[in-house]
N, C-alpha and C positions, 0 to 999 in steps of 0.2 A: 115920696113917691114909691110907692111898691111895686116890687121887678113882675114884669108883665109875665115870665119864664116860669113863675114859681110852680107851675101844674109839674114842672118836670125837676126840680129838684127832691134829690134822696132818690131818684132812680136809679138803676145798672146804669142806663144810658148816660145820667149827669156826674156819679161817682167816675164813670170811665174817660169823659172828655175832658174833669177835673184835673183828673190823673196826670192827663198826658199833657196839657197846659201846666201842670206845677214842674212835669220833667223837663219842659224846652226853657221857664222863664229860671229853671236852676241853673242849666246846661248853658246861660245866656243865648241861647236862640232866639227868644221870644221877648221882646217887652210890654209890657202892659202899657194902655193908655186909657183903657176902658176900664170900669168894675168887674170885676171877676163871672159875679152873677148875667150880666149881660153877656158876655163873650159865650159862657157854657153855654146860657139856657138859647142863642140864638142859633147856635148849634145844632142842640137838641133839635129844636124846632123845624131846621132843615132836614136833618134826617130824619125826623117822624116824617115831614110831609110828603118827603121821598119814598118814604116805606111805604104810605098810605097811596101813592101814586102807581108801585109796581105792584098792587094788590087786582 
């Protein structure tokens, strides 16, 4: 199955919520129970659609 999200990886956007998802699951904040690609990209997704929303 291929990640639905893919339009938005290797962007600033995907690079930066990578970011911060590998600093909480170091920090043990955060555990994964999801694929990685899913959690970022449905992120992405929400914040684009938010930007696209206050335009």
């Amino acid at each position: 199955m291929s990640n639905p999200y893919g339009q938005f990886e290797g962007t600033p956007l995907w690079e930066v919520i990578n970011k911060g998802i590998n600093d909480l699951v170091e920090n043990n904040d955060l555990e994964e129970t999801t694929q990685r690609e899913y959690i970022v990209g449905y992120l992405c997704k929400l914040i684009n659609e938010s930007m696209a929303k206050s335009d």
